[in-house]
N, C-alpha and C positions, 0 to 999 in steps of 0.2 A: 411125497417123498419120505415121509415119515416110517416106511416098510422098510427102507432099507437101511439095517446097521452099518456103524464102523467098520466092522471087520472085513464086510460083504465090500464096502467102497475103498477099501484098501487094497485088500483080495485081488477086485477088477481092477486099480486103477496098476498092480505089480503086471497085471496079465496083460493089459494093454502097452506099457512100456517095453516090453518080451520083444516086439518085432523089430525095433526101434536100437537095442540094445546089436538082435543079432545082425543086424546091418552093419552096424559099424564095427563088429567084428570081422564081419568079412573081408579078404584079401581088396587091396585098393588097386591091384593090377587088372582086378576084373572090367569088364568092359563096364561104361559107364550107365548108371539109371536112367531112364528115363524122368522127367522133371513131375510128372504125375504122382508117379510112386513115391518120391521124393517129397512134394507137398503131401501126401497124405496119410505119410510117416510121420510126418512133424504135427502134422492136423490131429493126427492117433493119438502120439505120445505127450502132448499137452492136453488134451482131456485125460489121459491114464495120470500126469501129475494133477492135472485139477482133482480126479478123484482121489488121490492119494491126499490132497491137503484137505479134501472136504470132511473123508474120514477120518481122518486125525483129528479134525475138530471137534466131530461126532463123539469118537472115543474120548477125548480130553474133558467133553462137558460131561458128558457122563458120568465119569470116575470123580469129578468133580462134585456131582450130585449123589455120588453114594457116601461122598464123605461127610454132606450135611445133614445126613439124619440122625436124628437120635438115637442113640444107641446106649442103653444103659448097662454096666458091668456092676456084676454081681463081685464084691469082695468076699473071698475066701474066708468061711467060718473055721 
């Protein structure tokens, strides 16, 4: 799992949320879902948040790790 960046499991986790979102926009007059569809929207959209917290973690350590190296500044002569 090391191939894939933060941004990548951000990325997918916005894209998998996408269906999830346009559901519950839609009209509630319309005829009812079937219970399938329905489980496997919810089954979608919580891997699309698991990947959204996974890569934020990714990105967080990271940015975290560039701030601990050494880095020496030259003062202006």
């Amino acid at each position: 799992m090391g191939r894939i960046s933060g941004t990548l499991a951000v990325l997918a986790g916005i894209f998998m949320l996408l269906p999830g979102l346009f559901v519950m926009m839609e009209d509630a007059s319309a005829a009812p879902m079937p219970g399938w569809i329905v489980r496997d929207l919810i089954v979608f959209s919580l891997t699309g948040v698991a990947l959204l917290v996974w890569g934020g973690f990714i990105i967080r350590r990271r940015e975290l790790e560039m701030h601990e190296l050494p880095i020496r500044i030259r003062a202006p002569r």
